[in-house]
N, C-alpha and C positions, 0 to 999 in steps of 0.2 A: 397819405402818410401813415394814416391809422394801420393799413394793409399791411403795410412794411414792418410797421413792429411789429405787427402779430406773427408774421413771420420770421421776425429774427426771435423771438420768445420761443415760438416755436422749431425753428432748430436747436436755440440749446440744448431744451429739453428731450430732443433727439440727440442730440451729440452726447450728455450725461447720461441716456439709457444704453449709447453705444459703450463707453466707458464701462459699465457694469458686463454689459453683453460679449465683450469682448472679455473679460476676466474668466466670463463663468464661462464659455467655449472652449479655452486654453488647459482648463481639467475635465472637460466633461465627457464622459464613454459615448462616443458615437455609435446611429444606432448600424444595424449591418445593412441597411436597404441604403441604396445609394439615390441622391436626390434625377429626376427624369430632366432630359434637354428639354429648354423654354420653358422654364421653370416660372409659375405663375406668382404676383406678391400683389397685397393688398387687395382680395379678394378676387384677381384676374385683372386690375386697372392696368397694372405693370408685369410685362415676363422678361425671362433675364433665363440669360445662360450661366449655371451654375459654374464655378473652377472645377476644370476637369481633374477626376479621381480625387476633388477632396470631400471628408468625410461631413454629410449632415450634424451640424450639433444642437441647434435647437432654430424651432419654428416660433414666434410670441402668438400667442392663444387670438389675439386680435389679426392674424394675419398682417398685420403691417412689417415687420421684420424677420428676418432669417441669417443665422449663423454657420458658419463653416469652418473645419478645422482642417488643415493640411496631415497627409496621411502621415509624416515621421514627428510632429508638432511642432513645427518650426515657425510654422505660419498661421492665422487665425482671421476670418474674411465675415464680417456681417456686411448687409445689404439692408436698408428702409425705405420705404416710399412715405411722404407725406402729401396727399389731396392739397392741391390751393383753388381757393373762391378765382383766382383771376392771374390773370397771365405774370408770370416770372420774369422780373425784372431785376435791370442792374444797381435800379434804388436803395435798396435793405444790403446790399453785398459788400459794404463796408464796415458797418455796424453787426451786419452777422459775423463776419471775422474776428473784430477784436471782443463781440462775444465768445467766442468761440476759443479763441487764442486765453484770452483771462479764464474763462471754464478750465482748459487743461491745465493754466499753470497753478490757478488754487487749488485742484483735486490735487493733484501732484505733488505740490509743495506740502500738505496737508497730511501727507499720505506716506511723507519720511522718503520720498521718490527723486532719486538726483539725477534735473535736466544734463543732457550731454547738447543736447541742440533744443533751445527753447523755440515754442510753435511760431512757425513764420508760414506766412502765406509765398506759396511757390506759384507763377505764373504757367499755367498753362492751358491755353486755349479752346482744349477739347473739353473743359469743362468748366460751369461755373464756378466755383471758387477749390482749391486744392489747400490745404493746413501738413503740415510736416513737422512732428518733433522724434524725439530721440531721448530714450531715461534707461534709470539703469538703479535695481533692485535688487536687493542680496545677489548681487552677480550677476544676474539676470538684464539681458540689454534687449530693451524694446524699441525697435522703428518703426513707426507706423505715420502713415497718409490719411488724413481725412481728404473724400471725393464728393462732392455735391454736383448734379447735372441734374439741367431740365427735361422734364422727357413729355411733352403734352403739358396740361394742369399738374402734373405731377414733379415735387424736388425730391431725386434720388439720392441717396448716401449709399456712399461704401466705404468703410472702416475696413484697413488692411492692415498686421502687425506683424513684422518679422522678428522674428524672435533670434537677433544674432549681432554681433557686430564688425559683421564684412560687409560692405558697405554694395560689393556687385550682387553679393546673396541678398541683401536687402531688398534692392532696385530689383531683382528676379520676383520676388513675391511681391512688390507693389504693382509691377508688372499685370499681374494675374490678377489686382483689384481693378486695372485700370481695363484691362480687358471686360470683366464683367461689368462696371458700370458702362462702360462704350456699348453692350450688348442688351442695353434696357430698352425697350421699345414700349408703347402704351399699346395697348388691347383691348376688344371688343368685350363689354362684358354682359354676361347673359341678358336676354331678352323676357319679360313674365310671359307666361302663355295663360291666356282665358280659357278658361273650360267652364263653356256658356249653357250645358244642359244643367253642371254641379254647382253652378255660381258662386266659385272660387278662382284667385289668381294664383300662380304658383309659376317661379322661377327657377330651373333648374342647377344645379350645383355647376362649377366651372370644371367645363370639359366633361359633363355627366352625357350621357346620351338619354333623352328622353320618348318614353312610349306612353303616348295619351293617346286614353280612353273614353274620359269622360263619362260614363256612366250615371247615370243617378244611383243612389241605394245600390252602387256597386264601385268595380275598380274608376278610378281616376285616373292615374299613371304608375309607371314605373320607372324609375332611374337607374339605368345602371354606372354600375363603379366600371368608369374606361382600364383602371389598372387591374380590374378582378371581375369578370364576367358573372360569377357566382353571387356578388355582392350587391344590393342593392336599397333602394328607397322605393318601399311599395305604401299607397298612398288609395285609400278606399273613404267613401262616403255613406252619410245616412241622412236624409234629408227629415227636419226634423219638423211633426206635426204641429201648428200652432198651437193645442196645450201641453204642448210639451217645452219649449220654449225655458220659460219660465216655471217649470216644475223639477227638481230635480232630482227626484225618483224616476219620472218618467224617461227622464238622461240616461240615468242608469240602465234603468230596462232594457233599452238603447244599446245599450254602450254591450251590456251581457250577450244581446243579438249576437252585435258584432263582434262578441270574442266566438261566443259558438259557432259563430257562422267562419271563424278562422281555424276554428279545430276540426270542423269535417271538411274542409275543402280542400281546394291542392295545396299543396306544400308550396311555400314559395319557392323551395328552390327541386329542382326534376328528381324525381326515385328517393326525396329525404323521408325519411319519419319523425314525428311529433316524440320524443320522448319523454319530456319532463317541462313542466311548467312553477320553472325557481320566482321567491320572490323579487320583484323589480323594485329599484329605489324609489322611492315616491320625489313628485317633481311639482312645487306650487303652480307653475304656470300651464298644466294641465288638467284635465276632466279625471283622469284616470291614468296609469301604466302596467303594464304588462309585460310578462318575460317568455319566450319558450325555447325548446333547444330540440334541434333537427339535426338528425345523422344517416349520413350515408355508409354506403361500405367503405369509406376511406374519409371521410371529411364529418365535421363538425360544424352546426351553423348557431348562430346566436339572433333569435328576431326578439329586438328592442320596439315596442308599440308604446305611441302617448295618442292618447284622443284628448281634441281639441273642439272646441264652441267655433263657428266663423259664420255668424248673422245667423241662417237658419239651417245651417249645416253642419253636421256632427264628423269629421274626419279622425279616420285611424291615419298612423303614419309609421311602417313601421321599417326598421331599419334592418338591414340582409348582411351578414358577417360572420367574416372566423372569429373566434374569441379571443384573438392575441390584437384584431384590428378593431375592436366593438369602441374603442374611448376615441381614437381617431376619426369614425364614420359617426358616434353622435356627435362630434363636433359639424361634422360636413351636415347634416339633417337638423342640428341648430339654427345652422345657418339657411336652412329651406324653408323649416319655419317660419323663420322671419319676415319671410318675402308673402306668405300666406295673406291673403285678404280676400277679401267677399266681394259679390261686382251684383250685378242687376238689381233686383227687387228682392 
């Protein structure tokens, strides 16, 4: 019983961030890169075929949701996954409803918003629970379906809004949410790999291809970006002397090694040159940061380095990018970090 509310608590407060999410989609300048088929959510648990030709409008920094906006704005599609402890059941699907159904009608009421069709739950089979209301705002007439399906441990949502009130235009873009949540499936998600001479764990980015080295006092791995060959997570070590440990001057010392030992050696990326070495932001949960910028005859590259402490190893990590993609890839190398942990002795 406990399970079950937690899980209807837990939808509302998916269903009020959809509310918001859906708002800010419906103004927001799409960017021009169009989202890839088997489009991965919530770190790779879940992939999902995006609506075909509509436009990306926002990703949540957490990976759990993703936004879409139909190319002429007629229509507006978010997608969420929420993790559950234990298998989805028909228990809480009562109670999540008329959560859910009260959520929309106080936002709404609240909000100076007049129901044309207040939220009812519509029966239909392909999914667990379906919500349907209908409003209408300085002229403005919104239909929209809330979709919930289980897919594995995983309860999907899909928010769809059409923005009209022809009722077959409607049903055409709810259509297209019903497609996509039908095309959720759960997925493999990455595997840590040991590298047993570095005595480091490290899991690769979803859908990164990995090249391990394992080195001591040298390369570790490489990651490359599957969407950009050029782009990558180069990942080097320094194994650190026991008095050095706990000294940290002697880190540093270290740490300068292995910047000079980054400035005379190859380029990360083939035929670039080192040009300039701008300040980097500083970051508490590292040893140090570093900037530098590599140019070829036609390209510009940005290498983002943090060195980090991991038991008695010192790693650089640094991140391979054009400069229009450097805040996307240290999101993706955030999340590498994380996975970082120490193994043997």
């Amino acid at each position: 019983m406990m399970h079950a509310t937690i899980l209807v608590m837990k939808l509302v407060v998916i269903f009020l961030m959809f509310m918001c999410a859906v708002c800010a989609a419906a103004t927001t300048t799409a960017p021009t890169s169009a989202p890839f088929a088997n489009e991965p959510i919530g770190h790779g648990v879940v992939r999902f075929a995006p609506p075909p030709d509509w436009d990306l409008a926002k990703r949540a920094d957490n990976d759990m949701s993703v936004s879409y906006k139909s190319p002429d704005g007629s229509g507006v599609l978010s997608i969420a996954v929420t993790p559950q402890q234990d298998a989805i059941t028909d228990s809480p699907k009562a109670n999540m409803a008329k959560a859910i159904i009260k959520g929309i009608t106080e936002s709404l009421t609240k909000d100076g918003t007049e129901l044309l069709i207040k939220p009812r739950v519509e029966q239909d089979d392909r999914f667990y629970l379906k919500v349907h209301d209908r409003s209408k705002k300085d002229g403005k007439v919104a239909d929209r379906i809330q979709m919930y399906r289980a897919v594995g441990l995983n309860l999907v949502l899909v928010s769809v809004v059409a923005f009209t009130d022809d009722e077959s235009k409607a049903k055409e873009v709810h259509a297209i949410g019903e497609t996509v949540l039908l095309s959720a499936r759960t997925s493999r998600t990455p595997k840590p790999t040991i590298f047993g001479k570095t005595r480091v764990q490290i899991t690769a980015p979803l859908d990164w291809k990995e090249e391990k080295h394992d080195k001591p006092n040298g390369l570790t791995a490489i990651y490359h970006d599957p969407s950009d060959t050029e782009q990558s997570i180069v990942v080097k070590s320094r194994i650190l002397p026991r008095d050095a440990k706990d000294d940290a001057a002697k880190r540093d010392a270290i740490i300068t090694q292995m910047l000079d030992a980054d400035r005379s050696g190859e380029p990360p990326v083939k035929g670039a040159k080192r040009t300039e070495e701008p300040d980097a932001p500083a970051d508490p949960k590292t040893l140090k940061t570093s900037r530098a910028v590599y140019k070829t005859e036609s390209n510009e590259y940005q290498a983002d380095t943090r060195f980090i402490a991991v038991g008695d190893v010192i790693l650089s990590i640094t991140t391979i990018s054009r400069p229009g993609n450097a805040d996307a890839l240290k999101k993706t190398t955030d999340l590498l970090v994380e996975t970082v942990k120490a193994v043997g002795k």
